[in-house]
N, C-alpha and C positions, 0 to 999 in steps of 0.2 A: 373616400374623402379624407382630407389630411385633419389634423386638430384644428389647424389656425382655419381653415374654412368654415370647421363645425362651430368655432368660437365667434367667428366673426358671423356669421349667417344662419346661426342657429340659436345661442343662448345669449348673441348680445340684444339681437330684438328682444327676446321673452322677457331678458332682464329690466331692458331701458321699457318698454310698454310696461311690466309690473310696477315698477318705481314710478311712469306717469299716471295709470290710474290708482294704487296706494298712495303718492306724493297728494295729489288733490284730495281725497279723503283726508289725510290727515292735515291740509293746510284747512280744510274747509271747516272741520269741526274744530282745530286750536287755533286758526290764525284768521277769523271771520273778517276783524278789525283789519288787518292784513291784506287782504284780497281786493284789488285794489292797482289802478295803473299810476298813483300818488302824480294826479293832473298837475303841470307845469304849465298852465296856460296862461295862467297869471303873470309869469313871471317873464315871457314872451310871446308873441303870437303871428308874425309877417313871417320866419320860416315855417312855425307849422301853419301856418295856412295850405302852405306848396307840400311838406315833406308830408305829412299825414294824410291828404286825398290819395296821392301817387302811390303808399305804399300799403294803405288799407283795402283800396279798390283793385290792385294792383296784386295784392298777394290773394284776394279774392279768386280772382281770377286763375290765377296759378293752381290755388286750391281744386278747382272747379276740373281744369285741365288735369290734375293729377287724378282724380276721382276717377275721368274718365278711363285714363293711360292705363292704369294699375288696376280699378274693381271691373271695367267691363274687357270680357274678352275679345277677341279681333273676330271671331268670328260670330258674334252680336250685333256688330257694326254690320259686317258684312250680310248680315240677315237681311238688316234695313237698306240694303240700297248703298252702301257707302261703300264702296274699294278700299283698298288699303295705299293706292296714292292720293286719294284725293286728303284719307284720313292724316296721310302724312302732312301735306301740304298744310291743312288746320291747326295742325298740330305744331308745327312750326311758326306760322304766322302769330297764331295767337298766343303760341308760350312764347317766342320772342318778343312782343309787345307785354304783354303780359310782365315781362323776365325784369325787362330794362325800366319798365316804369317804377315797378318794386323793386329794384335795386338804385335808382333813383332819387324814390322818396328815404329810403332807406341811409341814404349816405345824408341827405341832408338834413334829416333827424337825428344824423349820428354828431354831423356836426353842431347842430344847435346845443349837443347836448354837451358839446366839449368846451365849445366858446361862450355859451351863456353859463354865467357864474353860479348863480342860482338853482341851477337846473342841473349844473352838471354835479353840485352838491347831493340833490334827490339819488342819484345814481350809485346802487349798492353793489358790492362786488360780485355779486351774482348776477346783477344787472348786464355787466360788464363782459362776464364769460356767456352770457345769453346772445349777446350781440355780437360776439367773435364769430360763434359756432352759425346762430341764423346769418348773417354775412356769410361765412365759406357756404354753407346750404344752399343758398341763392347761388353764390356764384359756381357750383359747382353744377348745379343745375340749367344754370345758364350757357356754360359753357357747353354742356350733352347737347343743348339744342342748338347754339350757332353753330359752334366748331365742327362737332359732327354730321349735323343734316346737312348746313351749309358750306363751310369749309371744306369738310373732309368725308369721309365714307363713315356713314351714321351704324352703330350697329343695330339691329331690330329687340329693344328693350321688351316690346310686347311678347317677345318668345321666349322671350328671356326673366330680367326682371318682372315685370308684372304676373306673370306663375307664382315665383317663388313668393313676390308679395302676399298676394290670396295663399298661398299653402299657407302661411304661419297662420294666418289665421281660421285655416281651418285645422290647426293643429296636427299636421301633415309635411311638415319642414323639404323642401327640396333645394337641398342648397347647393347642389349638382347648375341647378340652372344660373344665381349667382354666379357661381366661379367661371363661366363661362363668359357673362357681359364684360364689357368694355372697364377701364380701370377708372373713371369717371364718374359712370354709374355707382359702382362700388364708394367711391367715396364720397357721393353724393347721397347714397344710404346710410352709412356709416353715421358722416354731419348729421343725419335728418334724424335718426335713432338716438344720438348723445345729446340732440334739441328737445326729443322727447323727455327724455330723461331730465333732465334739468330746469320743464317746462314749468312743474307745481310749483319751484321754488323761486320763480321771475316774478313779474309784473306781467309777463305771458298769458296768467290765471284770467285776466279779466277778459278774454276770447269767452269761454263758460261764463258769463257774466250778463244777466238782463234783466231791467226795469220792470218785471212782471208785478211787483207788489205796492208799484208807483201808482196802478188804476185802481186799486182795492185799497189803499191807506185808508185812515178816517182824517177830516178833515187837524187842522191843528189850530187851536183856539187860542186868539190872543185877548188876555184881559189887561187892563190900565191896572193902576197902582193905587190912584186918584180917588178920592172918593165921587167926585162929581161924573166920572166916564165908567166908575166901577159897576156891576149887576150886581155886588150884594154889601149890606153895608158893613161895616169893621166890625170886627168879634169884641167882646167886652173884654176890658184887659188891657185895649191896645191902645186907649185913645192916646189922639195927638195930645202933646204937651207944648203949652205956649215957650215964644223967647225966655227965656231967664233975662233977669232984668241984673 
């Protein structure tokens, strides 16, 4: 294996995964107040109504399909009954739909964000490089699945990519299989690894993010000022003093 393969396919995952889960640790215990998708909803809401179902349910889904592509192996599927055309065929359909809906909603979130004044204020320069790199991601992504299944002759990622994905994580690096896929794939990992990396320091952070201590609050008690609505009456000291005449 050359340097640049072992750089690229070996110490830039360890790198960009250390820096996402150290980046969250340390946003999480300095920057609580921080953490946070700093809600613009106020200040528009007829595009996100459209761009945020499309690209929330949308990247879900993608999520879901990558899960399968990359943690389970082909010969899992094929335990259960499933071929590997038909897996193809799912796997195209639904990352295509999947692709284009969250690229979608994604462009028209980008625009609200550029054309609405307000909103495009909220947007920090980190923000900014968040949304370069998730755009290429997608689109790079996108393109493995049209161009290649559909278009053109698809190379088999499963023999490929998804190996080497599971080795890193079992601390067994095979970046032999990398070098081998398609040059799409590769920069479709690449984007996805430098997204990682730069994820703690977005508005990203609020994916880890959930209402859990919203059912266990204690209630929040409001008292009047008034004496006549107050429950207890004025401390001595304080009494009112009439007009000055």
């Amino acid at each position: 294996m050359s340097t640049t393969e072992i750089l690229l396919w070996v110490i830039l995952p360890y790198t960009c995964l250390a820096v996402f889960v150290v980046g969250h640790y340390w946003r999480y215990k300095y920057d609580k107040f921080g953490w946070t998708t700093r809600s613009s909803q106020l200040y528009e809401r007829r595009l996100l109504r459209w761009g945020s179902p499309l690209f929330h349910f949308g990247i879900l889904f993608v999520l879901a399909g990558h899960i399968v592509g990359l943690g389970i192996p082909s010969s899992w599927t094929e335990a259960v009954g499933m071929s590997e055309h038909a897996y193809h065929i799912l796997a195209v359909l639904t990352g295509a739909v999947a692709g284009f809906c969250t690229l979608a909603g994604l462009a028209i979130l980008i625009y609200r964000r550029r054309t609405v004044g307000p909103v495009f204020s909220a947007t920090t320069r980190n923000d900014k490089f968040m949304y370069v790199l998730l755009t290429a991601t997608i689109l790079f992504g996108l393109s493995n699945t049209v161009l290649g299944n559909v278009i053109g002759q698809a190379s088999d990622y499963r023999e490929t990519v998804s190996p080497w994905f599971r080795s890193i994580f079992y601390f067994q690096p095979r970046p032999e299989l990398m070098a081998e896929a398609g040059i799409g794939y590769q920069l479709h990992a690449i984007s996805a690894f430098l997204l990682f990396a730069t994820w703690p320091f977005t508005r990203l952070v609020h994916v880890f993010s959930a209402p859990v201590g919203y059912f266990t609050r204690p209630y929040i008690v409001y008292r009047s000022r008034t004496d006549q609505l107050g429950s207890r009456p004025a401390a001595r000291g304080w009494d009112r003093v009439g007009p000055t005449r």
